[in-house]
C-alpha positions in Angstrom: 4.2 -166.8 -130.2 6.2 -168.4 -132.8 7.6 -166.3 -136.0 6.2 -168.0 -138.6 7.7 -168.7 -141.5 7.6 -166.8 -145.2 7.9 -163.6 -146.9 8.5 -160.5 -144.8 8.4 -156.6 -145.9 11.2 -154.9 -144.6 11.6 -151.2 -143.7 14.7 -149.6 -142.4 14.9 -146.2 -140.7 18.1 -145.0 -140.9 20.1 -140.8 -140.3 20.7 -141.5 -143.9 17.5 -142.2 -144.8 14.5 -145.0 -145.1 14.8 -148.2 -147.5 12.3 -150.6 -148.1 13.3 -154.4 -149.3 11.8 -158.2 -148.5 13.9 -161.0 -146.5 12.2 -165.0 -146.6 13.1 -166.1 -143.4 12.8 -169.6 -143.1 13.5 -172.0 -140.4 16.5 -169.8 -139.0 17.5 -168.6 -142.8 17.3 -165.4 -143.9 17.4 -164.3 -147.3 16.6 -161.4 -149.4 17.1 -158.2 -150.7 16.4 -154.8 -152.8 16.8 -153.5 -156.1 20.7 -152.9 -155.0 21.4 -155.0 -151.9 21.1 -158.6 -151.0 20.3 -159.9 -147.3 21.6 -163.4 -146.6 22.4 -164.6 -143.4 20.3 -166.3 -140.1 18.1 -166.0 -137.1 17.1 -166.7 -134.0 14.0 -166.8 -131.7 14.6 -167.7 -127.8 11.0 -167.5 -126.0 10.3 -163.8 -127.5 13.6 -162.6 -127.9 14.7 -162.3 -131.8 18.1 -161.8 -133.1 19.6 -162.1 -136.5 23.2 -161.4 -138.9 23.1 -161.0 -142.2 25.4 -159.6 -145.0 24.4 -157.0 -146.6 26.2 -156.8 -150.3 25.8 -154.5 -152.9 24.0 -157.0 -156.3 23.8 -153.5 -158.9 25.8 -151.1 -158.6 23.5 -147.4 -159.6 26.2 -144.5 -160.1 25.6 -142.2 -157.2 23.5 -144.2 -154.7 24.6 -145.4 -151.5 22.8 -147.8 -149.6 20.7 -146.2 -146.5 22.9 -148.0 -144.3 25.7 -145.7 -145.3 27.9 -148.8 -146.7 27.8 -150.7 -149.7 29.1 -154.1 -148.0 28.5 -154.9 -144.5 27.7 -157.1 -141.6 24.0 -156.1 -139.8 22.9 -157.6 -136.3 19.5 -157.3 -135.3 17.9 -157.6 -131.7 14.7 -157.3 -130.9 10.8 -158.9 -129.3 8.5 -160.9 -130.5 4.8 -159.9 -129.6 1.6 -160.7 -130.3 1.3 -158.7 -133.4 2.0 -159.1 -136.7 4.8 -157.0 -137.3 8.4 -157.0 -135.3 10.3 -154.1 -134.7 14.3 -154.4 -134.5 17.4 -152.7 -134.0 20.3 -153.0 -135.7 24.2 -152.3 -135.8 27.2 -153.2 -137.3 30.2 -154.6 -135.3 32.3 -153.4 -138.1 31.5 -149.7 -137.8 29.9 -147.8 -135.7 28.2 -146.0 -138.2 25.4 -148.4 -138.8 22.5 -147.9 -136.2 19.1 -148.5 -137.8 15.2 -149.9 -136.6 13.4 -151.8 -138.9 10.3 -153.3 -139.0 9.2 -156.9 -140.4 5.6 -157.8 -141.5 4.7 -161.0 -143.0 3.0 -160.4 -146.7 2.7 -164.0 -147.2 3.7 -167.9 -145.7 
């Protein structure tokens, strides 16, 4: 099953806490972001198997708040596979720190 392109709701489970954002992704493109982070980076699907790297970097800074990711500016890989239902489910991790182990989950709100 392909991953179709458009607008996906994103939400991240993290030690530190869940976040919620949106990420187009668009022909191997992936952009996005929440009210303090922006997602910009790519993708890939081979047969089921989905994996992505974006940049995560803080847009507004909010005295106090920290990212759930525990970092303000940082790399992300995600790995995960493609079913038959609408939503995919990832893991992700930072090969610049070890602190950054999350799941999301992507579900497509609109083409």
């Amino acid at each position: 099953m392909p991953l179709p392109n458009g607008l996906y709701k994103l939400a991240f489970e993290t030690p530190a806490g869940t976040d919620y954002g949106v990420a187009h992704l668009h022909d191997g493109r992936l952009r996005g972001g929440d009210s303090g982070m922006a997602y910009v980076g790519s993708y890939r699907l081979e047969g089921p198997l989905f994996s992505a790297e974006m940049s995560v970097t803080q847009h507004r800074h909010v005295p106090g708040a920290v990212s759930a990711l525990g970092l303000n500016d940082v790399l992300v890989q995600l790995h995960g596979v493609l079913d038959d239902s609408s939503v995919l489910t990832v893991r992700g991790s930072s090969p610049e720190t070890s602190m950054v182990r999350f799941t999301a989950r992507l579900s497509q709100i609109a083409d």
